[in-house]
C-alpha positions in Angstrom: 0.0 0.0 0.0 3.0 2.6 0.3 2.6 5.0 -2.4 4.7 5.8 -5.1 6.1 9.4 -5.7 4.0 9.3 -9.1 0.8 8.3 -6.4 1.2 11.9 -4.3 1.8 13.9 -6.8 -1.6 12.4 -8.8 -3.3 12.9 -5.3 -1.9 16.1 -4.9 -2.6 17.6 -8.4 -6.0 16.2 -8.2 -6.6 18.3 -4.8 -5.4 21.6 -6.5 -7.9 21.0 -9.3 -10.6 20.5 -7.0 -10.3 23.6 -5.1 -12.9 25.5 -7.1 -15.8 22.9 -6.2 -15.3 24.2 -2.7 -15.4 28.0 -3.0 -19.5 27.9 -2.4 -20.1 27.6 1.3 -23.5 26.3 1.1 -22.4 23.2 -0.8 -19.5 23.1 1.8 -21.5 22.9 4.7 -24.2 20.4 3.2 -20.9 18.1 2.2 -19.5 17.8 6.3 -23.4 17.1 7.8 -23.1 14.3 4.5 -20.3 13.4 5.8 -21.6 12.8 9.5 -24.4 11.1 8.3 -22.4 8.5 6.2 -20.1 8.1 9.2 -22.8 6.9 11.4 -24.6 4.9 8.7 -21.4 2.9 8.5 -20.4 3.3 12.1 -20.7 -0.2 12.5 -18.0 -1.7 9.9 -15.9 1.5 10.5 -15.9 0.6 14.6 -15.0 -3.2 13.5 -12.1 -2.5 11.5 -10.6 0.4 14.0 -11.0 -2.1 16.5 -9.4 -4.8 14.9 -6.2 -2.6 13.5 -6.0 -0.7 17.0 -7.6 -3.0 19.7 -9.1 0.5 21.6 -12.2 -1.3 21.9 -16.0 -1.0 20.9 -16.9 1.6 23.4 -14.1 4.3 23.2 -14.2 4.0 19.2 -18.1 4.4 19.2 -17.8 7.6 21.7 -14.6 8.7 19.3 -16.7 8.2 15.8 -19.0 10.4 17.8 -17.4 12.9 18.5 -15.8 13.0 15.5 -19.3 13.4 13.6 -19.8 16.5 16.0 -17.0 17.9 15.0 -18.1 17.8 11.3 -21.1 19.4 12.0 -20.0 21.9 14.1 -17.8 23.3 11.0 -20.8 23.1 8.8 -22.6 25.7 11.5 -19.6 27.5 11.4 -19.3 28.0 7.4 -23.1 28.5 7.7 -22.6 31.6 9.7 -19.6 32.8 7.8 -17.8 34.8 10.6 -14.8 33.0 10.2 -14.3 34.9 7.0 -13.2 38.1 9.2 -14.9 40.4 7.0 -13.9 44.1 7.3 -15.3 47.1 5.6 -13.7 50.8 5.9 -15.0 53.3 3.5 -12.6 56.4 3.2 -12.0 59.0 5.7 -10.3 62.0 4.7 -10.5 63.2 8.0 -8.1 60.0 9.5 -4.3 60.9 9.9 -3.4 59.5 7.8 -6.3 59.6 5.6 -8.0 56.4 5.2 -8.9 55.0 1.9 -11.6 52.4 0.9 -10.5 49.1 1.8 -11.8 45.7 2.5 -10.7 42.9 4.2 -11.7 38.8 4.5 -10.0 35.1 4.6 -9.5 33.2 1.4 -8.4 29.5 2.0 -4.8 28.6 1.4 -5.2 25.6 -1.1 -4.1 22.3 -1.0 -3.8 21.6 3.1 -1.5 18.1 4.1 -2.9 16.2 6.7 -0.8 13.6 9.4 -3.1 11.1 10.9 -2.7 10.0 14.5 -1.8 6.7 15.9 -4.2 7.6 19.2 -7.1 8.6 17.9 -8.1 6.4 14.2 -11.2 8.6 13.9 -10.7 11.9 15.8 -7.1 12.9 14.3 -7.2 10.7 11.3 -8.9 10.8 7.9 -11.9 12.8 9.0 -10.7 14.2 12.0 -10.2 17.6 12.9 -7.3 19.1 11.0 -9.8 17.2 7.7 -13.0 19.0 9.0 -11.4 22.3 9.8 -9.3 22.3 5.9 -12.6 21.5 4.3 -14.5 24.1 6.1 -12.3 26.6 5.2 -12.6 25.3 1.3 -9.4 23.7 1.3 -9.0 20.4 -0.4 -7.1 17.3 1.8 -4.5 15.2 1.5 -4.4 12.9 4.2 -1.5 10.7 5.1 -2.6 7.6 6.4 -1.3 6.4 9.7 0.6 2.9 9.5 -1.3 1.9 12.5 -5.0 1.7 10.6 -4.1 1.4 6.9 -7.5 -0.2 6.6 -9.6 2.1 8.4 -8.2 4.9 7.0 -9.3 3.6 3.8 -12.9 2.8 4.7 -13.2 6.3 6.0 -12.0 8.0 2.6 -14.4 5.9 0.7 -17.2 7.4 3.1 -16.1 11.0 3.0 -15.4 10.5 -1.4 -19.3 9.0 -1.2 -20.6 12.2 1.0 -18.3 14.7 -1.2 -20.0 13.1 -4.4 -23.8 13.4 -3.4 -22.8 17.2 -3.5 -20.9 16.7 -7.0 -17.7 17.3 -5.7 -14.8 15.8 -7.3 -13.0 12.8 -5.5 -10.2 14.8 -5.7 -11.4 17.0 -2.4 -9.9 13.9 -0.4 -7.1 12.3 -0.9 -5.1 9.6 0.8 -1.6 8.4 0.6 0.4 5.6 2.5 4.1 5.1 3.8 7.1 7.1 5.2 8.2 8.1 2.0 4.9 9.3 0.8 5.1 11.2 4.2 8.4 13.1 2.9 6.6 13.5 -0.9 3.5 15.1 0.9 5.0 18.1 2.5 7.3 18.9 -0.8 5.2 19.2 -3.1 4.8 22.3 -4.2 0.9 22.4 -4.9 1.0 21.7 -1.0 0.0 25.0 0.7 -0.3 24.1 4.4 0.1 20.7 6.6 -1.5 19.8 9.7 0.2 17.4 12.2 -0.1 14.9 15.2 2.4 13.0 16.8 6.3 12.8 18.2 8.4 15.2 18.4 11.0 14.0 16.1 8.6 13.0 13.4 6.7 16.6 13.9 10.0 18.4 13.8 11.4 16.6 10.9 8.5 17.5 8.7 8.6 21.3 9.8 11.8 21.6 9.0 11.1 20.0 5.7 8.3 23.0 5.3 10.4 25.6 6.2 13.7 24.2 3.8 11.0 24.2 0.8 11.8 26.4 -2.0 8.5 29.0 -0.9 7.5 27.8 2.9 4.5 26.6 4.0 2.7 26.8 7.4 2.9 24.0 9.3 0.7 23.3 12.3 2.0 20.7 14.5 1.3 18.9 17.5 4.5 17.5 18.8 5.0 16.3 22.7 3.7 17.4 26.0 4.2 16.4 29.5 0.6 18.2 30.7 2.4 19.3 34.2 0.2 19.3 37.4 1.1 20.9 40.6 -1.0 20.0 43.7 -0.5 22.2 46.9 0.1 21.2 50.0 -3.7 22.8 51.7 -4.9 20.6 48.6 -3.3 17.4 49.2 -4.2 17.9 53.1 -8.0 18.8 52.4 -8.5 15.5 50.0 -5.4 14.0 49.2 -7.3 10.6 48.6 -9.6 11.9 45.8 -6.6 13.9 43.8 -4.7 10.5 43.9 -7.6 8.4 42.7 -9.0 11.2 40.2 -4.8 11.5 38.7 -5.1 7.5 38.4 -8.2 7.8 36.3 -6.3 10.6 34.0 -3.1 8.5 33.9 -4.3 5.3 32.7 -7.1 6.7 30.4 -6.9 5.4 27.3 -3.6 3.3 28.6 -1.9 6.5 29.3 -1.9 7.4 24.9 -3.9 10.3 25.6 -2.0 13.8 24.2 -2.6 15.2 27.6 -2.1 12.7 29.3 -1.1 14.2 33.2 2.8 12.9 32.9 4.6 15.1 35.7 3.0 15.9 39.2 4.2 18.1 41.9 3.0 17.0 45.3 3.9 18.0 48.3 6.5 16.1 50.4 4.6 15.5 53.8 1.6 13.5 55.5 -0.5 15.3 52.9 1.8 14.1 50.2 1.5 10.9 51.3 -1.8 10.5 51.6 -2.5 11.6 48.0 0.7 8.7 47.0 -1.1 6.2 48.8 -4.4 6.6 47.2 -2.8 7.2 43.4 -1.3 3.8 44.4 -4.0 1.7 45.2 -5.8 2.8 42.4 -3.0 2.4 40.2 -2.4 -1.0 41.5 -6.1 -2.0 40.7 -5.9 -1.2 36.9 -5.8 -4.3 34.4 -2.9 -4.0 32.0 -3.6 -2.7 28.5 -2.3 -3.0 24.6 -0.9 0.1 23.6 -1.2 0.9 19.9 1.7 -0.9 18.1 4.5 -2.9 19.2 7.1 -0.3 18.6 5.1 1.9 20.9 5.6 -0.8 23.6 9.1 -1.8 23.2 9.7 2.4 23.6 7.9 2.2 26.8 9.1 -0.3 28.6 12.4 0.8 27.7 11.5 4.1 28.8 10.3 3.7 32.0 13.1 1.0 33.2 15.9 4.0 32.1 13.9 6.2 34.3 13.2 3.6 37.3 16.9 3.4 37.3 17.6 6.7 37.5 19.0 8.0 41.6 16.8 8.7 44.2 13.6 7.3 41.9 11.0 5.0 43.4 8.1 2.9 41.7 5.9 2.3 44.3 3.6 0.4 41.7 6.0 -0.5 38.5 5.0 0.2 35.2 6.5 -2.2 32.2 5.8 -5.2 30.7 2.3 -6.7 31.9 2.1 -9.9 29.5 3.9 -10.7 25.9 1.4 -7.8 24.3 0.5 -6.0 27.3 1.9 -2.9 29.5 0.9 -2.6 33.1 0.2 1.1 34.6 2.6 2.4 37.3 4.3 5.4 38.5 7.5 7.1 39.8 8.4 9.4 42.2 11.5 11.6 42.8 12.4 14.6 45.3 11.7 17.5 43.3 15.1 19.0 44.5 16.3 16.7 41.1 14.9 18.2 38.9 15.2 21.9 40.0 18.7 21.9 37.8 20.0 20.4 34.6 21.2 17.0 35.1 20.3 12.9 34.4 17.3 13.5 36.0 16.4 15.5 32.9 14.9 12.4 31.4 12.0 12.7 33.8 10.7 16.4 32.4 10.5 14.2 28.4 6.8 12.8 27.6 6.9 9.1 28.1 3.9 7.7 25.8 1.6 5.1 27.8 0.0 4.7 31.7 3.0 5.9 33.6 3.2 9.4 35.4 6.1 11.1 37.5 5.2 12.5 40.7 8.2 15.0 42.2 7.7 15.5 45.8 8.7 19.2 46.8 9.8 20.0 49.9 8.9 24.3 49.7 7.3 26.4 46.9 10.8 27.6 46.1 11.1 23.5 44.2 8.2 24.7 42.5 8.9 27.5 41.1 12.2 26.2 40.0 10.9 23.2 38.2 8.1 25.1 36.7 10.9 27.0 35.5 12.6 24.3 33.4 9.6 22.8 31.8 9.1 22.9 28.3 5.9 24.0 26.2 2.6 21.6 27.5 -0.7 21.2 26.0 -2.1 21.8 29.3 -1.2 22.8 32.7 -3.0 22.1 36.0 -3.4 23.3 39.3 -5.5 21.4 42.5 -6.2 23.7 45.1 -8.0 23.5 48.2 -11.4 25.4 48.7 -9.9 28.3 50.3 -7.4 29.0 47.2 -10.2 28.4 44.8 -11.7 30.9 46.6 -8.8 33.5 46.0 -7.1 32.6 48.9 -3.6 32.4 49.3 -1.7 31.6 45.8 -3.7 30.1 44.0 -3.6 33.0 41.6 -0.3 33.5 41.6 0.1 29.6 40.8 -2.5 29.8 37.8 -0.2 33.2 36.7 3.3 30.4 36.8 0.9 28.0 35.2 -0.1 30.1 31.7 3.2 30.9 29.9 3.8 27.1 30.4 0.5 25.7 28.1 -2.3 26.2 25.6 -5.1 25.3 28.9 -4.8 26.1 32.5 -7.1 24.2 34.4 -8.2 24.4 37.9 -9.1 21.5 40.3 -10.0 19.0 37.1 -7.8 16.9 34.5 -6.6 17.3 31.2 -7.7 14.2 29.5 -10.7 15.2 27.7 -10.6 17.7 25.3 -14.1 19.2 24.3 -15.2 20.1 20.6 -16.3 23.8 21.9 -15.8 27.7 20.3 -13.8 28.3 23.4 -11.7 25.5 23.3 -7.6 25.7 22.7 -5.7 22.4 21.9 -2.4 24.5 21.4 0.7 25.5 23.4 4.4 26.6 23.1 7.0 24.4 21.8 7.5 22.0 21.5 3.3 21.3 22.3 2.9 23.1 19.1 5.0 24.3 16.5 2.5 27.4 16.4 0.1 29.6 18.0 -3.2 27.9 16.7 -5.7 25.3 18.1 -6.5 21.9 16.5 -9.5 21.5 18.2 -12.6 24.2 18.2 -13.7 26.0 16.0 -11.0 28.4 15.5 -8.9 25.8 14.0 -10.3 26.9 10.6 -8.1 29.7 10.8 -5.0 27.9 10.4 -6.3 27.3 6.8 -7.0 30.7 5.7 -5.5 33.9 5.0 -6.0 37.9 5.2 -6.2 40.0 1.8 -7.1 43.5 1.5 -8.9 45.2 -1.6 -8.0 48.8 -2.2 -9.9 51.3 -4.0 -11.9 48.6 -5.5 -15.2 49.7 -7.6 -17.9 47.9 -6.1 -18.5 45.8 -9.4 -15.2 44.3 -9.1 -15.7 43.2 -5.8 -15.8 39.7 -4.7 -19.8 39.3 -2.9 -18.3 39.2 0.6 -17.3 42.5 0.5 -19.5 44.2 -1.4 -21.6 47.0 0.6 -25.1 45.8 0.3 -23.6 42.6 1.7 -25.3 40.5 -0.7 -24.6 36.9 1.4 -25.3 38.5 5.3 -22.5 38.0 6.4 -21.2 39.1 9.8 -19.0 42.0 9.2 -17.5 44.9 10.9 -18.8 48.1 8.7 -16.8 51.1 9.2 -15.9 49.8 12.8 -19.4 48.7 13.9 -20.0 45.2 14.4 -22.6 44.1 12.4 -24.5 40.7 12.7 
């Protein structure tokens, strides 16, 4: 199934021609809700096959397809409305220093837009996932490629999505699909290629950017690379209910069998009776959770290397050991280390690097001075998150300060809840600083569309030359700022 060079470049080519089935947003809209419709009609086989190529299991790929189907119609709402276009009217002003001429301003999509499936998620962030929805809804054709993980899937999916895209008389070409590394490397060179959006490692992710950015003209490339998803517990916390932050973290850790992209992998818990209540409770939770298959077996053989280099690291504990649980298996565990190790550069770096799959760190800290300091080392994250006890909730104390450390270092702070879980919502960010993200935009919400887009201003323009969106009688209703009222 790997494709040839000759293969991407077809698939490629045949996206660039299709761009102009995609400029009307009506028919765009009306292809994602056919899309979500067909998904569900063959949820069925499409939950078989991503079960048997991923073993994730009947009722997480059901809630996954789900979700995925929301997120297709949520981007049909959203072309519906047409805000996303940023439309922008200023008529002249000879009054203005200096004086302002007519000019108008909207969001025309990029073109062909590259898309990297996921390993952890075969629906979510795969061939009609997000970064998909998103590319369409902003009238860009896809190509995907195809995770090696669900090769068959994959395939299912783009037949769905080619049937919904053809009940509108779109053109196959709006989707394409390509297999293999190599295809991988073709993708993000070719010069019809305008934009690529990315999920997974950090070396994979980083390799492709800097494939982007070498290219002859550059393209924008939006990837998710690594995060570590910190979480820093304080000590009135951990003393006012200790035993339900340890049993809720357990819950986070193993979700999924730890492959979530926010997976909590570095605590900092305080080193006293309170800490140890909170250790003792993530333990026996912990302890009680049946080993699972992680996605592939390289995936495995990286984690139980992983976390044996860091069990053997100095002054590191597991009180419940994470590893090998059978011959395709990996059993849930945790570490923990005095946070004093990890306040400056050393071996102990190792612990502050994602580890994929159910195993967290927890650094015990013996003042708020550790905090700070290994707050101050950490990378970009995803996510961020504080527990704090009713009383710094409240304003008390510094739990403000603590959510001020927390927001340079991720794309979501969160206060007293988990990471894992990432709602489809307007408001949502599923972002951060590197090496999270290689840029400033979400993947998830509805402002991922913008990733696809970009500004152009008409000056001086007669109104018959106009494109519709700007034009003053505003011809579509669109929302629109009109000489710098807001206008719905």
């Amino acid at each position: 199934m790997e494709a040839t060079a000759q293969e991407v470049d077809a698939a490629v080519r045949a996206a660039h021609d299709a761009r102009g089935a995609l400029t009307d947003r009506t028919v765009r809209a009306a292809f994602l809700r056919t899309a979500a419709d067909e998904l569900e009609a063959a949820r069925d086989q499409l939950v078989e096959a991503a079960d048997a190529e991923t073993a994730l299991g009947p009722v997480r790929l059901t809630g996954e397809l789900a979700r995925t189907c929301y997120q297709l119609r949520a981007f049909a709402g959203i072309v519906d409305e047409g805000a996303f276009l940023d439309v922008v009217v200023n008529h002249p002003d000879d009054t203005a220093t200096p004086p302002i001429p007519d000019l108008r301003r909207y969001k025309l999509p990029l073109g062909v837009v590259a898309v990297y499936s996921a390993s952890n998620f075969p629906f979510a962030f795969s061939v009609a996932g997000g970064d998909t929805a998103s590319a369409l809804a902003a009238g860009c054709p896809v190509v995907v490629k195809a995770h090696p993980d669900h090769p068959g899937l994959s395939e299912l999916v783009a037949k769905v999505l080619r049937r919904a895209a053809a009940r509108h008389d779109l053109p196959e070409g709006v989707l394409g699909l390509v297999h293999g590394f190599e295809a991988g490397i073709e993708l993000i060179k070719h010069p019809q290629v305008a934009a690529a959006g990315f999920t997974g490692s950090i070396r994979g992710g980083r390799a492709l950017f800097d494939a982007a950015a070498a290219r002859p003209v550059p393209i924008p490339f939006h990837g998710e690379l690594g995060s570590l998803n910190p979480v820093v517990v304080t000590e009135a916390a951990a003393a006012e209910r200790g035993e339900a932050i340890g049993a809720g973290l357990a819950g986070s850790m193993t979700l999924g069998v730890g492959q979530f992209c926010v997976k909590p992998g570095l605590v900092l818990a305080p080193a006293g009776a309170a800490g140890d209540t909170l250790v003792k409770s993530l333990t026996d939770a912990v302890s009680n959770t049946d080993a699972g298959v992680l996605l592939d077996h390289r995936m495995r053989d990286n984690f139980v290397a992983g976390v044996a280099e860091r069990a053997g690291l100095p002054d590191v504990e597991s009180p419940v050991t994470p590893g090998a649980g059978g011959e395709h298996t990996v059993s849930a565990g945790f570490l923990t280390v005095p946070a004093s190790r990890l306040a400056q550069a050393g071996e102990h770096d190792l612990l502050l690097e994602e580890c994929f799959g159910p195993v967290t760190v927890v650094a015990r800290y013996a003042d708020e001075a550790e905090v700070r300091d290994v707050l101050s080392r950490l990378p970009g994250n995803l996510t961020a998150t504080v527990q704090l006890s009713d009383g710094e909730a409240a304003g008390e104390g510094r739990g403000a300060e603590l959510v001020r450390d927390l927001t340079p270092l991720a794309g979501r702070v969160l206060v007293n809840g988990w990471p894992t879980g990432v709602a489809v919502a307007a408001a949502q960010h599923h972002g951060g600083p590197y090496p999270a993200t290689t840029s400033t935009s979400t993947s998830v919400g509805g402002t991922a569309i913008e990733r696809w887009m970009r500004p152009v201003a008409y000056q001086a323009v007669p109104e018959a030359l106009l494109p519709a969106e700007l034009q003053d009688d505003n011809p579509l209703g669109l929302p629109r700022r009109f000489n710098g009222r807001l206008e719905r």
